[in-house]
N, C-alpha and C positions, 0 to 999 in steps of 0.2 A: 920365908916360911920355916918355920921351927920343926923338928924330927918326929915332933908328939902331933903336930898337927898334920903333916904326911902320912904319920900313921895313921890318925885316925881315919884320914881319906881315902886310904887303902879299904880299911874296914871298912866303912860304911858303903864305899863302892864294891865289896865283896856281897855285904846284903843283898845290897841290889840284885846282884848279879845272881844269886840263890833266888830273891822273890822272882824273880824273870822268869828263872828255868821252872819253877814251880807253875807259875802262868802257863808257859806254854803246854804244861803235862795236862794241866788241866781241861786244858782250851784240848787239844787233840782226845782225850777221851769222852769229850761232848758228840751229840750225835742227833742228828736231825733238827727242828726247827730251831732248838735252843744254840747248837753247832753254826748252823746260816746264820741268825743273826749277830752271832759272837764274832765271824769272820768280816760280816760285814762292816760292823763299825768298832772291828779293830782298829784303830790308831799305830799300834805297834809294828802294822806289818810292814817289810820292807824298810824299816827306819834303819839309820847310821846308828854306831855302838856310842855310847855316851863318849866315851874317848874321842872318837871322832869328829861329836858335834861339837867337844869343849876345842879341839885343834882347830875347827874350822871357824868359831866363834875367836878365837884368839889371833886368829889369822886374817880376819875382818876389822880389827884394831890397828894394825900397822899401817905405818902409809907408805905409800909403795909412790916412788916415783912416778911409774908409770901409768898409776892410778888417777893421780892429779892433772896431769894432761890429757887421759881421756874423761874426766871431770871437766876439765877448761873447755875441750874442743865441743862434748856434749851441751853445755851451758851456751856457746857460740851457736851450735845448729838451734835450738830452743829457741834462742833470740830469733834467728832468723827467721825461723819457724812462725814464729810469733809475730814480727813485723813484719811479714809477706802475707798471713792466715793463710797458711799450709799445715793443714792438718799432719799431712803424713808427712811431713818434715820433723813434725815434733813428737809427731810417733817414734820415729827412727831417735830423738834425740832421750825417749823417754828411758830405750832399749837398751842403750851404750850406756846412760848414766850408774856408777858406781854406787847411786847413794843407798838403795836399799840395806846393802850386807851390814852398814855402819848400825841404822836404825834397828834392825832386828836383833843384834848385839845387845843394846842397849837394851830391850825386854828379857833377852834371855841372860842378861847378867843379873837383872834384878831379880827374876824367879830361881837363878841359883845361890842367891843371897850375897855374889863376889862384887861388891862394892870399888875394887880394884881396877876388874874388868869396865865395870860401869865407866871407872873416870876413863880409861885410856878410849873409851867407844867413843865418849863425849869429845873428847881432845882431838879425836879422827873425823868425826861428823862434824864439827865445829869450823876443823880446815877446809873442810868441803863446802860448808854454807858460807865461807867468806871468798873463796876463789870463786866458787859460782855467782855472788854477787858482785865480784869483782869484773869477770867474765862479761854480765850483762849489763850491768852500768856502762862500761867502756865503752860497748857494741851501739846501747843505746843513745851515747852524746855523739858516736859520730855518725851514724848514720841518717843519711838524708830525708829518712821516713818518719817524722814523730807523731804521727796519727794513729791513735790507738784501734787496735783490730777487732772484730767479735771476742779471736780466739784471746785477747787480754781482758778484756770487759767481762767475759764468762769467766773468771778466775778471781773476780776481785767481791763477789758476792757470793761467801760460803754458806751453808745448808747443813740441817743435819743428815739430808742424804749423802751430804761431804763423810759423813762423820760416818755411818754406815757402811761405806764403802771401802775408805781408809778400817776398818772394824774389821770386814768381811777377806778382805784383802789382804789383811797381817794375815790372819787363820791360815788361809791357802796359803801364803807364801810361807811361814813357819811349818807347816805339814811338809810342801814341796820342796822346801830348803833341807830339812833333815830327814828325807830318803836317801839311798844310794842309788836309786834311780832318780834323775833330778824330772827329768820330762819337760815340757814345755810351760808348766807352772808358772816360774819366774818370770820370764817374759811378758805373759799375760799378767801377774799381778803388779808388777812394772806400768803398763801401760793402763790398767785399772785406777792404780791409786796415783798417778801422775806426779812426782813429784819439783820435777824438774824445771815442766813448765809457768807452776806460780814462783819460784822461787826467782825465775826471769822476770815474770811480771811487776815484783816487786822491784829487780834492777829496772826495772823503766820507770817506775814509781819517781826514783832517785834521780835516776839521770832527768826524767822531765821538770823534775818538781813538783807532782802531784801527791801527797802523803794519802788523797783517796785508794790511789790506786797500789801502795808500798803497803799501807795496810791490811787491805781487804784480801791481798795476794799470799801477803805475810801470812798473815791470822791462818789461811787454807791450808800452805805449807805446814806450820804446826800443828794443826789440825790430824794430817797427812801421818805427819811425825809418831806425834802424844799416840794416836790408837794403833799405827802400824806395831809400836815400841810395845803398848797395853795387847794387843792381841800375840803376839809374840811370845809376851811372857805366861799369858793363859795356855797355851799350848803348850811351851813346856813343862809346866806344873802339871798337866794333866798328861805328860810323856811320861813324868815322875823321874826329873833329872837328878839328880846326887848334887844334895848343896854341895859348893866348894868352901863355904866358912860358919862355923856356927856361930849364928846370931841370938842373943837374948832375946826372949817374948816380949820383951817392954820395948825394945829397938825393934824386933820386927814389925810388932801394933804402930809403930810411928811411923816406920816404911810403906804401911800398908795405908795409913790414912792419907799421910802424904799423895800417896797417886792417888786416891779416890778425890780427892782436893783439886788438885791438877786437874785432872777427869771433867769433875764437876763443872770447874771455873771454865775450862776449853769449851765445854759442850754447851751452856747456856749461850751464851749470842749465837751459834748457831743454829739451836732450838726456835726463837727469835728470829731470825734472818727465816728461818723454814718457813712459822707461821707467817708471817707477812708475805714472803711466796706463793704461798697457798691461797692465802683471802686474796690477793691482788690477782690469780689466777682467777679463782672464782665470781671476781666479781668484772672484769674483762668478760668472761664468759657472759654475768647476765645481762651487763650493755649491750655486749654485741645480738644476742637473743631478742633483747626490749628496740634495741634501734628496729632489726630486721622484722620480727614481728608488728611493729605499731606504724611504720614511717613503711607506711604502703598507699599511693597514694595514685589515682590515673593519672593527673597532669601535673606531679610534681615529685623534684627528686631530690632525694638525698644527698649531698656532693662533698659535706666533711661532717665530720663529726670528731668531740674530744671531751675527755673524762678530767675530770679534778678528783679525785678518790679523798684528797684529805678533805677541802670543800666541799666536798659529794656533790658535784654540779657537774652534768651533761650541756655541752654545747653542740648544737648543731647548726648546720645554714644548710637553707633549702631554696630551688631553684623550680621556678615554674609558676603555677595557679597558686595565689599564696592561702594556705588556710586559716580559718576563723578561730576568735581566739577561744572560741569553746571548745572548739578542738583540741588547741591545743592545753586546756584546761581539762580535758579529759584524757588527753596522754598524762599528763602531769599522775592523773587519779590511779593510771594503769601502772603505774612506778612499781608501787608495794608487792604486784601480783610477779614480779621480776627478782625480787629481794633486794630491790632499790630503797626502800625505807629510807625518807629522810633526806632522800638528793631534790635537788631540783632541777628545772630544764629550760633552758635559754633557746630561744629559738630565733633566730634572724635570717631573713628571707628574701632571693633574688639577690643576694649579698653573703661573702663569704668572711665571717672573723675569724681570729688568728692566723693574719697570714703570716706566720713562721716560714711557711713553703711555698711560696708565690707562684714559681711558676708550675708545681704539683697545681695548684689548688686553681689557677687558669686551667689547667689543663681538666679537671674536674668542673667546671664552670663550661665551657667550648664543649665538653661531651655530654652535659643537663640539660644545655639549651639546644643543641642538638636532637637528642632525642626528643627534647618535647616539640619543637618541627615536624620531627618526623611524624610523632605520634598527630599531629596536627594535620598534617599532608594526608597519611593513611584515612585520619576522621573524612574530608572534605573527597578523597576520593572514593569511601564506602560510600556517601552520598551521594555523589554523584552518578555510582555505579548503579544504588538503589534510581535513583531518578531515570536514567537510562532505561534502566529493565521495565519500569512503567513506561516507559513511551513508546517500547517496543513490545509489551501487552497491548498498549491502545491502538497501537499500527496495526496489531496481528489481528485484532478484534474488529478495525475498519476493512481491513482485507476477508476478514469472513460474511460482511454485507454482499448478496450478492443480487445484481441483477438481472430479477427474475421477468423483465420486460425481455430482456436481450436475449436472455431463457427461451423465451417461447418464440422470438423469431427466427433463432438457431434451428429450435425443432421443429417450426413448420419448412426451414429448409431441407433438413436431414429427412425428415417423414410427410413427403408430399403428398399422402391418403389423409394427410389430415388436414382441416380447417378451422377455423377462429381459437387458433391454439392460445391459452392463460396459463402462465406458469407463476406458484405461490411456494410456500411452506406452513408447515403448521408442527406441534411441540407433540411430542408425546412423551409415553412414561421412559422409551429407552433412548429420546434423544430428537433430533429435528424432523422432520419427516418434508419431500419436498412431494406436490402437487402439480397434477398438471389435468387441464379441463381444454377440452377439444373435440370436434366432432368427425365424422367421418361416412363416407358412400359406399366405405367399403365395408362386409365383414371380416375383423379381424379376432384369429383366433387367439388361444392360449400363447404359444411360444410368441408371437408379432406382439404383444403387450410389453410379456418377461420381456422383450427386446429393447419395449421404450424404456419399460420400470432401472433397465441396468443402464442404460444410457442417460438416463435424468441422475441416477446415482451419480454415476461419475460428474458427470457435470457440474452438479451443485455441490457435492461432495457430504450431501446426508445418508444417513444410514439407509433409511426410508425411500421410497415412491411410493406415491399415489395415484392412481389413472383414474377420472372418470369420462368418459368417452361415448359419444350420443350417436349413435347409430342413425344415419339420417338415409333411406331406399333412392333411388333415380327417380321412380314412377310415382314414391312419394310427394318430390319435389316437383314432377311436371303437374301434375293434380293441385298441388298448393299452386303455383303458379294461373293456372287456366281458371281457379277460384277467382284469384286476387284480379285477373282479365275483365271476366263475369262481373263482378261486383262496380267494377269501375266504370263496363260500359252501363251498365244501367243505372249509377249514378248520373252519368253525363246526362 
């Protein structure tokens, strides 16, 4: 660096340092709402002196012995991390990794226009990305496990919510990098923007021989990279860092297109990758809506079901009372009302295709025919219980015949004043009413009736008695009698 270009970097860092104090004059004689929101989305407060951040940025380019080894070890836990699916292994492995300071270098060399700094970040981050691949390849050929995890599969299909994130994540960590209070910032945007564990992903790519899996892992990594590096350098432009070199407008517009290029290029298949997330979400959604909605059936059940999305064809196999093909000509018609547009629907029945899963799908088959027993069992014994409760209405209906012969030689036993006792019943408006006809030599008053009337109740168990009872005198009957004498002798 030449004496004329020291100097000017003196000056121009001297401006600086006057527009600052001039801000803050300002910012302190503000007062009220305009005061609050001025503090609030200050940027400035709390920040490291430009001197600071340029030593700390300069101090992020070197490679530090020590740095590569906990680079190597963290790369090793990742792996592990990764071939066990242990989340919080690869959390721990995301914490230790060095590779952030490199990455945010490289945004903040380019928004101080130091081209210099750029190459030595590049040269730093470069040795990082080959010993971490170095790291996870090695892990990955000897290790006895080469079955890929959730935690790999989730890393090899980036999003542009990848890209949002890795976006959101530089901002915060460039903000929380250049306080003198660090806080718990980095840590957390570490573990946010992940970068550690596709960059493994991809050493397994290698070692297995899968290039699906080495790219998709890769691609996320730079992904990771490109916007931690673009939101880095936004941040410090908007900190208003003191270029370190003065660049020509014709060179900066080139600089400037350049990443917008980069930007662009990174960001479309992920755009891509998003959308197809998205419709393949959505339309997962209306299958499972249209199956659960329509494939409702008493004697018949559901037991697989599988989508084809690029053929648009629904397969199912159903298990039980098989239905008609109108039916299922009228599911067909129920498609559209699901935003099934255009799929079709295969139906096979008491029979299960695609057996990919055999013994899933026996075991879905064993719990159809199952239930339809059961539900079969339950039929046969509702009827039967129905059948039962009528025979024991028509028992309870034969037990309320009662006989009123037996009636009434009951009650010429219990009420010996009486003679040629007849016991009946007859209906009335509140229910059965029971009868009794008999005669008697004696007079009987009021209460000696109520006596018989509550004793026929009980007995026959109607609501009712009725008495009619013939009064027949003694001297009545010797007079009939000496009649019926008379008449016979002089018949003779």
């Amino acid at each position: 660096m030449s004496k004329e270009t020291e100097k000017a970097d003196e000056i121009d860092k001297g401006i600086h340092k006057e527009i600052k104090k001039i801000k803050e004059e300002r910012r302190e004689k503000r007062t009220g709402v305009r005061k609050f929101f001025s503090d609030m989305l200050n940027m400035h407060d709390g920040m490291m002196s430009y001197e600071a951040i340029d030593e700390m940025m300069l101090e992020n380019t070197v490679i530090h012995g020590p740095n590569m080894w906990i680079l190597c070890l963290a790369a090793l836990i990742a792996s592990i991390g990764l071939n066990m699916n242990s989340t919080a292994v690869i959390i721990g492995a995301m914490l230790i990794s060095p590779l952030m300071s490199g990455i945010m270098t490289m945004g903040y060399s380019l928004a101080v226009r130091d081209l210099r700094l750029l190459r030595r970040a590049l040269l730093r981050f470069g040795t990082q990305v080959v010993i971490s691949m170095i790291s996870s390849t090695v892990y990955f050929l000897i290790t006895p496990i080469d079955t890929p995890t959730a935690e790999m599969i989730a890393r090899t299909s980036p999003t542009i919510w990848d890209v949002l994130i890795a976006l959101f994540g530089g901002i915060v960590g460039a903000i929380g990098n250049t306080r003198e209070k660090k806080g718990n910032v980095i840590p957390g945007v570490a573990i946010a923007t992940a970068l550690m564990p596709p960059l493994c992903t991809a050493g397994y790519g290698i070692a297995s021989g899968q290039p699906s899996f080495f790219l998709g892992a890769f691609y996320l990594f730079l992904i990771n990279t490109l916007f931690i590096s673009l939101s880095t350098m936004i941040v410090t432009m908007m900190l208003r860092v003191p270029y370190h070199r003065s660049v020509s407008d014709k060179r900066q517009k080139a600089i400037n297109r350049g990443v917008a290029a980069i930007t662009i290029i990174a960001a479309v298949p992920s755009v891509f990758f998003g959308a197809s997330t998205v419709y393949g979400s959505i339309m997962d959604k209306n299958i499972s809506s249209y199956l659960s909605g329509e494939f409702v059936f008493p004697n018949t059940s559901l037991v697989k079901s599988s989508a084809d999305k690029n053929a648009k064809n629904i397969s199912v196999s159903l298990v039980g009372t098989p239905i008609s093909d109108d039916v299922i000509s009228m599911l067909e018609q129920e498609m559209p009302k699901y935003g099934l547009d255009g799929y079709t629907l295969t139906v096979t029945q008491n029979s299960v295709i695609d057996m990919t899963d055999s013994e899933d799908s026996a075991d879905k088959i064993t719990i159809a025919l199952q239930e339809n027993r059961i539900e079969e069992l339950q039929q046969q014994i509702s009827e039967q219980e129905e059948e039962i409760s009528g025979l024991k209405a028509e028992n309870s209906g034969l037990k309320d015949v009662i006989d009123y012969t037996a009636v009434a030689e009951k009650a010429a036993k219990v009420f010996p004043e009486l003679s040629n006792v007849r016991c009946g019943s007859t209906s009335g408006t509140d229910g059965a009413h029971a009868i009794l006809l008999a005669e008697t030599q004696i007079q009987l008053d009021e209460n000696a009736q109520q006596h018989i009337r509550n004793w026929l109740t009980a007995e026959t168990g109607n609501s009712e008695a009725e008495l009619y009872i013939t009064y027949d005198p003694p001297e009545t009957a010797e007079s009939t009698l000496e009649s019926t004498a008379e008449a016979t002798a002089e018949t003779e």
